[in-house]
N, C-alpha and C positions, 0 to 999 in steps of 0.2 A: 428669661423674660419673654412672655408672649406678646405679638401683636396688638393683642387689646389692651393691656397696659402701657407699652408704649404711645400707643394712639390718646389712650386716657391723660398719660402725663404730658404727652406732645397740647392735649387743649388745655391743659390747668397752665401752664407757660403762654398760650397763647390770650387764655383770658387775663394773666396777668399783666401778659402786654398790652391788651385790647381796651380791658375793662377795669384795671387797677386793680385788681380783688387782693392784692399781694401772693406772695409767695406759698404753696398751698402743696402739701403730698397726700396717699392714699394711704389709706390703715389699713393693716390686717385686714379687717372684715371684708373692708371696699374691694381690694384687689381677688380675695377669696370669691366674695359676688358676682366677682365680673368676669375671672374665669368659671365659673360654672353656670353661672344663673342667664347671664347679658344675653340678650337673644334679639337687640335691638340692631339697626344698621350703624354705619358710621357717622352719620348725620345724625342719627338719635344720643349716638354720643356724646358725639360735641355738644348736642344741648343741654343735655344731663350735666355734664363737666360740669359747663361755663355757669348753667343754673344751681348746681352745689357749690361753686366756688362765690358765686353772688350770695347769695344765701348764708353762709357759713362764714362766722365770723371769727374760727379758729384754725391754725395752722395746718390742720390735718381735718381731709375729710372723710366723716364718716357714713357709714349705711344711711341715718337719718336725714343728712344731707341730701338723698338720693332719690329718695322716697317721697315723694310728692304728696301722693295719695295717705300713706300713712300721717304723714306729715298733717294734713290737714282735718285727720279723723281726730289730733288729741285732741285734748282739753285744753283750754286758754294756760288751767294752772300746770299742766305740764310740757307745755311748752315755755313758760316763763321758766319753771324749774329748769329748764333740759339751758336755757340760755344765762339765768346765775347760774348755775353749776360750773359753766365753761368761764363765767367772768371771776368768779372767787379763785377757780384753781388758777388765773393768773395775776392775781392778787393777794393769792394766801402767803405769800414773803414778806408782806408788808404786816409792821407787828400794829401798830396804831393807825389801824387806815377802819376810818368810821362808815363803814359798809350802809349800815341803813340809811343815814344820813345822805349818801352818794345816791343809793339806788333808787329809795322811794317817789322822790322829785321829778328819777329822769321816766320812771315806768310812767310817771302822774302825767306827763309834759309830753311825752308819746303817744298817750290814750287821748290826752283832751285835743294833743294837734291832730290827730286821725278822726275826730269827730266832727272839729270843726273844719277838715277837707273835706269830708264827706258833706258835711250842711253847707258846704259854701261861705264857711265863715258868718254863719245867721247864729247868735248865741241863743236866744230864743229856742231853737230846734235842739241845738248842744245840749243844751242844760239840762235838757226833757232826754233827751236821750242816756245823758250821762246820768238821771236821775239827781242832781243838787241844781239849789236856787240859784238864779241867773246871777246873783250879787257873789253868789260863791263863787259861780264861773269866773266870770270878771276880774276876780279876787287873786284867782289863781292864774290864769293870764297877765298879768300883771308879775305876783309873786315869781311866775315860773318864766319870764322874758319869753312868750311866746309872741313872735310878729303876725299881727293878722294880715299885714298887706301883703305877704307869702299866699297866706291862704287862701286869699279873693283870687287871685291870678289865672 
C-alpha cells in the first residue's frame, strides 16, 4: 500500500468523523487513479476525499465521485440516472417496494425546494421558472409537505 492511499483512506475516516459522511472505501478504479494519475498535493487531497465522501451517497467511492469537472459537464438525466442506479441496487432485495411511487415525489420536492431557495421562497418567480401555474405550485407544496419558512431564512 502506498502513501497516497493511506493518506486517501486516513481523510475518508477523518471526514467521517468530522462530517458524518459515514463510513466510505475506495474502488478499484479510485485507488488505480490515484496511483498513477494524482499529481495534486496533500491538501488537494484531503479536499477531494472529504468532497467525494460529501458528495457520494454510496459506500464506495468511485472515479465520478472525484471528478468535479466531469461531474458537472453531464446532463441533468444522467446524473439522476447515475444516482437511481445506486438507490435501486440497494433496494433491489426488496420484492414489493413501489419504486416510482417512492422516487417521483422525492425528485418533484427536490427540484421545487431548490427553486424556491433560489427565488427566496417568491412562488410567483418559482412557478415561471419551474414552467407550471402558481395554483399547481401551491398544490404541490402543500401535497409534497415542503416548509417555506425553511426557505425564507
Amino acid at each position: 500500500m502506498t502513501e497516497i492511499l493511506s493518506l486517501a483512506r486516513h481523510f475518508i475516516k477523518l471526514s467521517d468523523e468530522q462530517l458524518k459522511t459515514g463510513s466510505k472505501e475506495l474502488s478499484g478504479d479510485v485507488e488505480e487513479y490515484l496511483l498513477t494519475h494524482w499529481r495534486g498535493s496533500e491538501r488537494e487531497l484531503e479536499s477531494a476525499v472529504k468532497k467525494a465522501c460529501i458528495l457520494s451517497q454510496c459506500p464506495v467511492l468511485e472515479i465520478e465521485d472525484f471528478d468535479i469537472k466531469k461531474r458537472q459537464a453531464r446532463s441533468i438525466g444522467e446524473f439522476i440516472e447515475e444516482r437511481l442506479r445506486r438507490f435501486i441496487q440497494n433496494i433491489n432485495r426488496l420484492e414489493k417496494f413501489n419504486l416510482y411511487d417512492t422516487v417521483i415525489p422525492e425528485v418533484e420536492k427536490a427540484l421545487i425546494t431548490m427553486v424556491l431557495k433560489e427565488t427566496k421562497g417568491n412562488q410567483i418567480k418559482a412557478s415561471k421558472l419551474l414552467g407550471i401555474n402558481r395554483n399547481t405550485l401551491r398544490e404541490k407544496i402543500k401535497k409534497l409537505k415542503i416548509d417555506l419558512r425553511v426557505l425564507k431564512a
